[in-house]
Structures are given as C-alpha cells and as structure tokens.
TORZA-959705 format. One line per field, with one value per residue: x, y, z of N, C-alpha, C in turn; residue number from 0. Coordinates in steps of 0.05 Angstrom, whole numbers. Atoms other than C-alpha are relative to their C-alpha. Example, Ala and Ser with C-alpha at 12.3 -4.5 7.8 and 13.67 -1.06 7.14 Angstrom:
<nodes>
n.px [18, -16]
n.py [-24, -24]
n.pz [0, -1]
ca.px [246, 273]
ca.py [-90, -21]
ca.pz [156, 143]
c.px [18, -15]
c.py [24, 22]
c.pz [0, 14]
pos [0, 1]
</nodes>
This chain:
<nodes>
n.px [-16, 12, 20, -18, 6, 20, 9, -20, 2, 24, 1, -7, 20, 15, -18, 10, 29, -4, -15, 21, 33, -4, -5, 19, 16, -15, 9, 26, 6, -16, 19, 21, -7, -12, 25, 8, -12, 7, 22, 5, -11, 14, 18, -2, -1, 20, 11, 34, 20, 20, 40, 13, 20, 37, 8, 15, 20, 26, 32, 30, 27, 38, 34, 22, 9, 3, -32, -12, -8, -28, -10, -32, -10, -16, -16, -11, -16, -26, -3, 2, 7, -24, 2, 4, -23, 10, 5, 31, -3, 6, 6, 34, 2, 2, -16, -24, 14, -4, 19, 16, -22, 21, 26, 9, 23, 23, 26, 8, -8, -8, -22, -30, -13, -8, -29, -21, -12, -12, -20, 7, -3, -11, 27, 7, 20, 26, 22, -1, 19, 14, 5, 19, 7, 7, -25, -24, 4, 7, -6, -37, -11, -26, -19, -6, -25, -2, 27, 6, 19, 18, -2, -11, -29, -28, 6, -9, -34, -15, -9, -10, 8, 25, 12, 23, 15, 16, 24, 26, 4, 14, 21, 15, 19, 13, 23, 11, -27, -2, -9, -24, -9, -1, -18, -19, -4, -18, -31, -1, -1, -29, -15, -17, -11, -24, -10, 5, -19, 1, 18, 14, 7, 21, 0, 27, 1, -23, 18, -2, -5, 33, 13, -5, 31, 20, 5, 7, 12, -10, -29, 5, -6, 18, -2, -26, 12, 11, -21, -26, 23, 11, -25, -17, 9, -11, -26, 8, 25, -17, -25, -21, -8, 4, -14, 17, -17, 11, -5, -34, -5, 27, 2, 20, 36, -4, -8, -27, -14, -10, -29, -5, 2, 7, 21, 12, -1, -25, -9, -27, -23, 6, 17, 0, -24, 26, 19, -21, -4, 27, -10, -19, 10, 25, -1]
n.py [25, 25, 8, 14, 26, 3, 6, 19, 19, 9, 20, 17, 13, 14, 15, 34, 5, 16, 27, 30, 9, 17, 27, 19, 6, 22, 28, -2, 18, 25, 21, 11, 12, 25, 11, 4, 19, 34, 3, 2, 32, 22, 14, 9, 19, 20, 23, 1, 20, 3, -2, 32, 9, -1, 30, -11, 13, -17, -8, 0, -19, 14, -20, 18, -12, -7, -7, -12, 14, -9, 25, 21, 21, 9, 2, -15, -15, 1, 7, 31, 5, 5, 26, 10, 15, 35, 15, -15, 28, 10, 33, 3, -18, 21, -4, -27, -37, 5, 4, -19, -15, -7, -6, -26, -13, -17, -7, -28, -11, 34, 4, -11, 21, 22, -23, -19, 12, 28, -1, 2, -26, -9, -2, -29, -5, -17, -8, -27, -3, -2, 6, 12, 4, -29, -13, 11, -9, -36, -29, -6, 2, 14, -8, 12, -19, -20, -5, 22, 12, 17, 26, 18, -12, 1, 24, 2, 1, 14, 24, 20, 28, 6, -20, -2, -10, 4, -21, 13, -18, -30, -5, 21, -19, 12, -2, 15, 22, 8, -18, 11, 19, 2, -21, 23, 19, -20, -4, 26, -9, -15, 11, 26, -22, -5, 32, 25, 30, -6, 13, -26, 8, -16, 0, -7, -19, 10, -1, -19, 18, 2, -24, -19, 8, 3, -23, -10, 3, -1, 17, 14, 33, -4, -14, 14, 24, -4, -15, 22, 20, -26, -6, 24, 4, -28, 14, 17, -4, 0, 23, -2, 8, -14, 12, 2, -15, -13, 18, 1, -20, 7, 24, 11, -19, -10, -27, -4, 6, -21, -9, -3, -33, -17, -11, 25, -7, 1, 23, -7, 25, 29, 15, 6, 20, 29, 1, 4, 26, 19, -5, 23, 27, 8, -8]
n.pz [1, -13, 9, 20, -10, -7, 30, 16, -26, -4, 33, -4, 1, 17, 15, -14, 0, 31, 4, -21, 24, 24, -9, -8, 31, 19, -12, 9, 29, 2, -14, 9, 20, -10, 2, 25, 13, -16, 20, 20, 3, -14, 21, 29, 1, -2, 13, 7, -18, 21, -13, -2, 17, -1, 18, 9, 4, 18, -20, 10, 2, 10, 2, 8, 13, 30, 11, 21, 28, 3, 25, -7, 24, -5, 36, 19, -11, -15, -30, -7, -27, -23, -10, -37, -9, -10, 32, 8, 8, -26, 7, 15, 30, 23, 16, -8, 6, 32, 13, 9, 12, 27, -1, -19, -27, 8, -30, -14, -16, -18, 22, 0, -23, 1, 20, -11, -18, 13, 15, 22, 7, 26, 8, 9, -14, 4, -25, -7, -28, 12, 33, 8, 24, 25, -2, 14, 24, 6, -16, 9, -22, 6, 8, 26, 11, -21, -6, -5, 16, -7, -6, 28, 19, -12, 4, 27, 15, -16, 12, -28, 3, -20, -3, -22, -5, -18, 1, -6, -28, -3, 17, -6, -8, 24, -4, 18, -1, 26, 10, 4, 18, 14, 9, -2, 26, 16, -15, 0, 34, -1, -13, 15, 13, -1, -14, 18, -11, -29, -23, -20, -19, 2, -23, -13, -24, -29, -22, -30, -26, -21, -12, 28, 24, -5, -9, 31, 9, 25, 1, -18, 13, 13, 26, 6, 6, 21, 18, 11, 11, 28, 19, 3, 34, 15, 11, 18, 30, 14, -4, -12, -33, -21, -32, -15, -16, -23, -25, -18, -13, -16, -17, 9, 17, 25, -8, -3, -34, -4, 10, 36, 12, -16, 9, -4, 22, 12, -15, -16, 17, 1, 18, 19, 11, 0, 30, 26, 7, 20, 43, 22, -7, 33, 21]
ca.px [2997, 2955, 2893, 2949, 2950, 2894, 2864, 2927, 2906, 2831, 2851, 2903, 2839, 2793, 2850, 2847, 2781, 2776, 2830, 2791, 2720, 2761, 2790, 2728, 2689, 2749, 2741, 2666, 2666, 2723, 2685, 2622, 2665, 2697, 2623, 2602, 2648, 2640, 2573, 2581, 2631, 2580, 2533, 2568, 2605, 2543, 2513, 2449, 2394, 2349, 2261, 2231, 2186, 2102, 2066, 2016, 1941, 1885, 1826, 1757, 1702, 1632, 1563, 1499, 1458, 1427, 1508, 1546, 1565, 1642, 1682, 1733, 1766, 1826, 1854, 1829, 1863, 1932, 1906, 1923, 1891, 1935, 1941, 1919, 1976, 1937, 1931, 1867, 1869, 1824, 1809, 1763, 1785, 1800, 1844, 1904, 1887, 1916, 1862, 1828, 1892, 1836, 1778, 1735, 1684, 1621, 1584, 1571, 1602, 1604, 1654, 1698, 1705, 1718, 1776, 1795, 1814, 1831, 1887, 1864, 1911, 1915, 1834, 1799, 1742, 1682, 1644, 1624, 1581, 1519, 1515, 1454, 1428, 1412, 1474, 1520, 1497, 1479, 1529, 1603, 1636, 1697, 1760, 1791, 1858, 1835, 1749, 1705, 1655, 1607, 1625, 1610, 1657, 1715, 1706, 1718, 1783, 1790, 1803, 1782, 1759, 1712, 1665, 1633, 1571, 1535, 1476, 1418, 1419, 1410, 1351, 1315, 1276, 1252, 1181, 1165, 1221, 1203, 1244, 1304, 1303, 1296, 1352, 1403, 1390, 1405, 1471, 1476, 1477, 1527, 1573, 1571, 1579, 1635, 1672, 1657, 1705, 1682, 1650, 1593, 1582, 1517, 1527, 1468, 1452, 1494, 1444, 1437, 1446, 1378, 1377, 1385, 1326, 1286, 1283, 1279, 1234, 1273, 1345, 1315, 1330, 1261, 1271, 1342, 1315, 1265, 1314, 1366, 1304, 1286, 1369, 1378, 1323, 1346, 1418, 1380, 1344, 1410, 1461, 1501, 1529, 1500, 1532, 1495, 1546, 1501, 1511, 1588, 1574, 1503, 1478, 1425, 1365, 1399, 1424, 1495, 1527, 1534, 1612, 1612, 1595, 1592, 1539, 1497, 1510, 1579, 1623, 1691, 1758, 1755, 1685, 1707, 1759, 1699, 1659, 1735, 1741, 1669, 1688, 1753, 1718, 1658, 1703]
ca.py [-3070, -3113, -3105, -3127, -3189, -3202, -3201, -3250, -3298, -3303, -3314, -3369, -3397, -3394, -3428, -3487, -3490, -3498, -3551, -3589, -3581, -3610, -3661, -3684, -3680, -3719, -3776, -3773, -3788, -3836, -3876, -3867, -3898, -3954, -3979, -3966, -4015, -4067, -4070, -4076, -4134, -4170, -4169, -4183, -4237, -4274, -4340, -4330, -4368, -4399, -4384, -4435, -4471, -4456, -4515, -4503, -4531, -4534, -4500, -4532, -4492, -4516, -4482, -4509, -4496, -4443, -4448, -4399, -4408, -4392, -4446, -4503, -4539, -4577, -4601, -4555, -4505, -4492, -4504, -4568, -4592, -4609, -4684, -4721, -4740, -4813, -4863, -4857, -4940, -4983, -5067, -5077, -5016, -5056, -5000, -4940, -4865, -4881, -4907, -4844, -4809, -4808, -4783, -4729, -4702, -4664, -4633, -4590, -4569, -4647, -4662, -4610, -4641, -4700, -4656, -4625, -4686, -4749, -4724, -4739, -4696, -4721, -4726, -4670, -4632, -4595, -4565, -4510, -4494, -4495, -4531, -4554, -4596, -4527, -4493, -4547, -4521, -4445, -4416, -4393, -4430, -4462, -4422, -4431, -4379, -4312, -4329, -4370, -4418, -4466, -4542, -4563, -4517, -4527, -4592, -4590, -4618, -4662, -4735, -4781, -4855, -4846, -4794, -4789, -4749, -4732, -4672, -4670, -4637, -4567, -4587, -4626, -4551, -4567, -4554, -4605, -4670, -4688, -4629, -4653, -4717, -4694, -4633, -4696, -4739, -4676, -4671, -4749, -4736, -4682, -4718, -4783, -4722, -4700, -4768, -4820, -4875, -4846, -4899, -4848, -4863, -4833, -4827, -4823, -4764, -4772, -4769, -4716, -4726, -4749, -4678, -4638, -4689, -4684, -4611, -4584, -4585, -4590, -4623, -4680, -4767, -4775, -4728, -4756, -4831, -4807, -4775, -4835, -4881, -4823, -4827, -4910, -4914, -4856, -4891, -4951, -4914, -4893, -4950, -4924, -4940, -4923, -4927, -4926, -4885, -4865, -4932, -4917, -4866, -4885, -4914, -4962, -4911, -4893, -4821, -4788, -4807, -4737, -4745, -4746, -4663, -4604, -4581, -4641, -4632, -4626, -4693, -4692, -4723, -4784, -4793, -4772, -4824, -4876, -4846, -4851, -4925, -4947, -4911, -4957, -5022, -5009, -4999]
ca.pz [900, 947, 900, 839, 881, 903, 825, 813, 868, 846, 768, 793, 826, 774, 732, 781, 784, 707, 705, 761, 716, 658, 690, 720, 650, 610, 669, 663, 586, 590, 640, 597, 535, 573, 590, 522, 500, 549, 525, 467, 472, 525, 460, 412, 438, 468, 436, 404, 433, 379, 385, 416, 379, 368, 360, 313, 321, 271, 289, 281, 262, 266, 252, 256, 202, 163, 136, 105, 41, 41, -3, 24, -26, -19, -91, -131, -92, -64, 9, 36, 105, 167, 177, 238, 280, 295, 240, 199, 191, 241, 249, 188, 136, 76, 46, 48, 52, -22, -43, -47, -88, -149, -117, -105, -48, -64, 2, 55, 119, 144, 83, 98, 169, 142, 91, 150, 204, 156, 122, 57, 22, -48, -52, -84, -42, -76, -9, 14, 82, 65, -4, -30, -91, -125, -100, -137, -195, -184, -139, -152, -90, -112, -115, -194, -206, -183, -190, -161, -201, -192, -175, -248, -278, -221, -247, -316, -356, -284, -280, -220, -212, -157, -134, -64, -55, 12, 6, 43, 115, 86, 44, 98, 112, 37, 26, -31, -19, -97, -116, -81, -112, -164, -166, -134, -203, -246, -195, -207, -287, -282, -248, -292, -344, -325, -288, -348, -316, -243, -192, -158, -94, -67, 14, 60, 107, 175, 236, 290, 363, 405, 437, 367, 334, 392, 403, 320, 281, 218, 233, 260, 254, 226, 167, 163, 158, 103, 64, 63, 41, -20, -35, -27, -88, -126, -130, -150, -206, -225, -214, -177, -101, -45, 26, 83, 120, 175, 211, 225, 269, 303, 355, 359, 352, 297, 335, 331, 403, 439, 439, 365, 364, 405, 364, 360, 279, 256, 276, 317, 287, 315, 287, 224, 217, 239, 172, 133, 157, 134, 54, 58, 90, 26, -26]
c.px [-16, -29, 7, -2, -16, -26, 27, -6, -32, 8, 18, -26, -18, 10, -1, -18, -17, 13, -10, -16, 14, 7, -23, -24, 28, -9, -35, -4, 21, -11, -30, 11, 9, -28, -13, 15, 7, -20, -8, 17, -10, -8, 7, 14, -19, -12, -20, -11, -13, -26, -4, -18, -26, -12, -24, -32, -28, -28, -29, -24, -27, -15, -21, -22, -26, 34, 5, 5, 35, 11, 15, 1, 38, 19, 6, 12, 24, -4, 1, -14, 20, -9, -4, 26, -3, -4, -29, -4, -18, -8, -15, -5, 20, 20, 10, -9, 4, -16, -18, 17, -15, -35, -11, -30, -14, -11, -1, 25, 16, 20, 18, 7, 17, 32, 18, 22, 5, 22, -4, 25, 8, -34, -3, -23, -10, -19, -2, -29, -23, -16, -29, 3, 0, 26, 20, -6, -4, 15, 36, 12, 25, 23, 13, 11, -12, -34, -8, -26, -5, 11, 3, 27, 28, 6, 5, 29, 8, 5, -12, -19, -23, -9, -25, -20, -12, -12, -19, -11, -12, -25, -28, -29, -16, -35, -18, 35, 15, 23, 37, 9, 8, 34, 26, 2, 10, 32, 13, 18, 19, 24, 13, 1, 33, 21, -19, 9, -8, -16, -18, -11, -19, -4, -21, 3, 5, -32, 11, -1, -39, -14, -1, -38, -25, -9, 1, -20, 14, 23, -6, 4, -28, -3, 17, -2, -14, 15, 15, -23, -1, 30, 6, -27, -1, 21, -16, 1, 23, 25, 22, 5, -8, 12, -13, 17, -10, 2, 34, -9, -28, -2, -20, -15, 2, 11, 29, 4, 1, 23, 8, -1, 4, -24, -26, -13, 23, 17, 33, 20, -6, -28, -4, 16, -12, -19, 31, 1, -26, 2, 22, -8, -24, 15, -4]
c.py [-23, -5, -12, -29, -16, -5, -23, -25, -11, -11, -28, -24, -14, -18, -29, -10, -7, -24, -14, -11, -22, -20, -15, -9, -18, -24, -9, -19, -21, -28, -10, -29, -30, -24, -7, -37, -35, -8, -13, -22, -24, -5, -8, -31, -25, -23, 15, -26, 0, 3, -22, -10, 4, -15, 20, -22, -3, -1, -13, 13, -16, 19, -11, 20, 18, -1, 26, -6, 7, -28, -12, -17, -8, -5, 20, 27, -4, -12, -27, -2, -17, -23, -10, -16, -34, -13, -8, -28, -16, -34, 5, 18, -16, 14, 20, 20, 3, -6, 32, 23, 12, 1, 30, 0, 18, 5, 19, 3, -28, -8, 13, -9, -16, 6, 0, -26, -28, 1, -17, 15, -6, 5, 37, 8, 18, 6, 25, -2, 16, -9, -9, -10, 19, 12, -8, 17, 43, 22, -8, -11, -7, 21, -13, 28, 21, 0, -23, -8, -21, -30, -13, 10, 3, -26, -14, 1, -24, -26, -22, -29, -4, 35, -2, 26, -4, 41, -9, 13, 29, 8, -16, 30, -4, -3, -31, -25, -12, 27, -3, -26, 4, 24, -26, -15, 13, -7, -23, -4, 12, -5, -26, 14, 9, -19, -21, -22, 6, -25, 24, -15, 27, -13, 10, 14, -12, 7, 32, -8, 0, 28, 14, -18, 10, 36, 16, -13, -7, -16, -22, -33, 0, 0, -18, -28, -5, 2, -23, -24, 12, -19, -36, -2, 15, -12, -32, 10, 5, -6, 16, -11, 16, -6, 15, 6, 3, -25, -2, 14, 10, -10, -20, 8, 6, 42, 5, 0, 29, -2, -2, 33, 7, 13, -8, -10, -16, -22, 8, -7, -25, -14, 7, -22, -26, 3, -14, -34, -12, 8, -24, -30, -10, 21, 3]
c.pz [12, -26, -32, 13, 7, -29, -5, 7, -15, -26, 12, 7, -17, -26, 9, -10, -28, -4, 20, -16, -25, 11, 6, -20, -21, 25, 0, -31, -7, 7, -16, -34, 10, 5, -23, -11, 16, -7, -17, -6, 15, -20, -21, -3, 21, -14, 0, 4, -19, 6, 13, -19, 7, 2, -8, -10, -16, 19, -16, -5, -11, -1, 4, -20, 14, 6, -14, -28, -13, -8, 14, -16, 8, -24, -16, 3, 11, 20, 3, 29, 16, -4, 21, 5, 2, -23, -1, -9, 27, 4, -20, -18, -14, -18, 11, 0, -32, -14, -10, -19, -32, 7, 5, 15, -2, 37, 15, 19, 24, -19, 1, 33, -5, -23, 24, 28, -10, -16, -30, -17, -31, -16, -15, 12, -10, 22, 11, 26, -14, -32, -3, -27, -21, 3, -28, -27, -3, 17, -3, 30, 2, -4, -35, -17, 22, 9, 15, -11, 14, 1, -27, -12, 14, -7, -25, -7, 34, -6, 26, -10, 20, 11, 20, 4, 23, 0, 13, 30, -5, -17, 26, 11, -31, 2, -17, -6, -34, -19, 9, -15, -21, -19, 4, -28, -19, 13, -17, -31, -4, -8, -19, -31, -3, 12, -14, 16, 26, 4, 18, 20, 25, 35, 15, 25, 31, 15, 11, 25, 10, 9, -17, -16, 17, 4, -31, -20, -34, 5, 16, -13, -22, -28, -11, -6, -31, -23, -19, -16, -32, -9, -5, -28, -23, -6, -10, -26, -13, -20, 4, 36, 15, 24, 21, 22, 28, 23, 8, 20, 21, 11, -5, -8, -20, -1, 5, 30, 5, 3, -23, -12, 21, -8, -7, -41, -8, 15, 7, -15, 11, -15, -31, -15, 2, -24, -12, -3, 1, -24, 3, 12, -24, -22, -38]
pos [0, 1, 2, 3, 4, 5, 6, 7, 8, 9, 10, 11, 12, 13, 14, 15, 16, 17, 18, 19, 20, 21, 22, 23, 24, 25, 26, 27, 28, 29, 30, 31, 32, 33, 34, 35, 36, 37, 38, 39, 40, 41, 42, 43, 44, 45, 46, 47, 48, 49, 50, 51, 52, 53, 54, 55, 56, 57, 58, 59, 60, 61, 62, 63, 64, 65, 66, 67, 68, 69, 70, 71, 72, 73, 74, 75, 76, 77, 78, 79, 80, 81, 82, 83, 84, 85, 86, 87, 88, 89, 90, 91, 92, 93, 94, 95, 96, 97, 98, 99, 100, 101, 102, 103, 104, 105, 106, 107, 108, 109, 110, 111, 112, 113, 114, 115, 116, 117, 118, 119, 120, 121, 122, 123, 124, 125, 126, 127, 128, 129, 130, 131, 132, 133, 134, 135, 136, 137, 138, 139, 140, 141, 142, 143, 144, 145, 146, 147, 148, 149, 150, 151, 152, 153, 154, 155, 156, 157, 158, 159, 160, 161, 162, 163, 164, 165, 166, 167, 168, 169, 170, 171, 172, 173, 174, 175, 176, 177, 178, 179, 180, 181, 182, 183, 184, 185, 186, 187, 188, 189, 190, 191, 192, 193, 194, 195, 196, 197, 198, 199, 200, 201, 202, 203, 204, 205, 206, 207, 208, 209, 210, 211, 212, 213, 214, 215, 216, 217, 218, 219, 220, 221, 222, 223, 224, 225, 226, 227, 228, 229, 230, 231, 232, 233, 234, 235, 236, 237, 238, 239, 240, 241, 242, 243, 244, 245, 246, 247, 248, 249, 250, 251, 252, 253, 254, 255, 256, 257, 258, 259, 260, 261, 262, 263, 264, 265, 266, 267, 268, 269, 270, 271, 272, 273, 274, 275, 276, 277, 278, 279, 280, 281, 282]
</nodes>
C-alpha cells in the first residue's frame, strides 16, 4: 500500500513538472512571436530615407609621350564628355561654344583634353593618344558600330564647316622632318577630300614647360618652334588657316607656364579653355 502511493505521488509530480515545462515553453514562444511582430511593424512602418547623393567627378588622365594609341572620340561615338561647370567664354572670345556645333577635331592626346574640359559637346573629335601624320591614315582608332577604322573612313558620308587640325608632338622624334611635311599635306588633301565646304584650320604645336624642353632631348621648345615654322608655310602652300595657338598658352620664352600641366606636356582645364578662347577670338 505505501509503495501504491508512493508510485502515485511521484507520477502526480512528474505530471506537474510537465505542465510547468509546457507552460514555460508556450510563454517562451509567445514572447518570441510578440517580438517578432513588433519588429516587423517598427520596419515596416518606418519612412524610408532616400541615398544620399555621389557627386560625380571627371577623371583626367595624362601621359607623356611615347602615347598609347587607345581611341577618344566624341561625336562619332555615343560618349559625350562631362561639361565644365565654369563658363568656357572669356574678355576677347568673339564667339559661343555654338560656333563649333559643325566642326571637327583631328589630334592627339592634347585634343582630347581640350574634348575632355571645354564642353564642346556637339563638336566631333577624331584623336587618339598618340596620333601621328601616318597614324591618321594607317591605324584603326576610331570607334564606328562594333569596329574600329581609320580617321578617313570614320569620316566618310560626314558633314562639317570647319576642321581643326593639331599633329606634331609625337613626330618631333622624326628622323627626316621632310617626311612629316610631307605626310601633313597628304592629311591636308584628305581632309579638303572629304570636307569640300570645310574651313581647315591648321593649328601649331602647343609648347612644353621650360623644365620638360630643357631636360629632353626630343620634346623640346626648339623642335616645337621649328615645327610650327615647317606647318605656318605648309598652310601657306596650301591655303588654308593657320593659328598660332601656341601663344594662348605661353609665356614670353615661348614655354608652357608650369601651372598649365602636371606633366610639363598635357595642359590643365583652365588652360584648355585659354586654347578654346583663342579658336573663338580667330574665327
């Protein structure tokens, strides 16, 4: 009898002792649901907070020559170039960034500077880093659908009224000078080839800084002097315009200011907007 009770007494217990455990596991997951759902009504009724904003800055890239030869083009491609926030107008330019709405830009690595910080953006830009006289003609640089071709043939079926040219920095290693002249007058030909109604305007090699001429043997004022002499009676022989560009952006000696580069080469924005307003002061 006692050990009848004594088994009756411990099951009663472990009867408790179950209905405790449950109890304390239903409050457990009640508590975890009640959280859940606070939760989930903090987030859902919260305001969304909009991104902040990126700003987004264009990057300059200079080189000093030997160049690459990788293509920037502006027109005859999709890509457009960022606009300068500052106005590209200064005492003594003579005309609108409009003016250039029917032109295009033949050149190197200094041309797409001048692409990349004058907001130009209805111009059309033939350049590529590294161009040369021979290039224009013998090397696929131009983007045109999915290939890329040579300068004359991105060029063909176009339409413009004027047509600036500046070549001449990456030929000044040039063994025999008569060979550039003479590849430039081919270019020259081309050009009033393909741009019948074009004005060609035949721009003279930009300077280097004092410490760039005086320390190379090859990228030096000197050369650069020579050169523009070769190209101002070459556009004679031609009849066409020459502009004498290199005094926007010179000093007396005739040397790019060192705050005009970092590389004592390639020119800054602000001094390309001092070449843009000597094109619309000699238009």
């Amino acid at each position: 009898m006692d050990d009848f009770r004594i088994n009756r007494m411990l099951r009663e217990k472990r009867r408790r002792r179950q209905r405790r455990n449950r109890l304390i596991a239903l409050t457990v997951i009640a508590a975890v649901i009640v959280t859940a759902v606070i939760v989930t009504l903090v987030v859902v009724l919260q305001p969304s907070q909009a991104p902040a904003d990126t700003p987004s800055t264009p990057v300059t890239t200079t080189s000093s020559p030997p160049e690459t030869t990788t293509a920037s083009t502006q027109a005859p491609t999709t890509t457009q170039p960022p606009a300068p926030t500052e106005t590209t107008t200064s005492p003594g330019a003579d005309v609108s960034n409009e003016f250039f709405n029917d032109t295009a830009f033949i050149g190197d690595s200094r041309t797409e500077g001048l692409m990349l910080y004058t907001g130009l953006e209805n111009a059309a830009f033939y350049t590529s880093k590294g161009l040369t006289v021979e290039q224009f003609f013998s090397k696929a640089v131009i983007k045109k659908g999915e290939d890329k071709v040579t300068i004359p043939a991105a060029m063909e079926g176009t339409s413009y009224k004027k047509v600036y040219i500046m070549l001449g920095l990456n030929e000044l290693g040039w063994s025999y000078e008569s060979v550039y002249v003479e590849k430039y007058g081919q270019l020259i030909d081309k050009v009033k080839e393909l741009a019948p109604e074009a004005t060609i305007y035949i721009q003279s090699v930009l300077p280097v800084t004092k410490e760039k001429s005086d320390s190379d043997a090859i990228f030096n004022n000197p050369k650069v002097n020579h050169y523009n002499e070769l190209l101002q009676k070459l556009a004679a022989d031609k009849g066409v315009r020459y502009l004498a560009v290199n005094e926007s952006v010179g000093l007396d000696d005739g040397a790019l200011p060192a705050e005009a580069t970092t590389d004592g080469i390639h020119l800054n924005k602000s001094y390309c907007l001092k070449w843009l307003n000597y094109l619309k002061a000699n238009p």
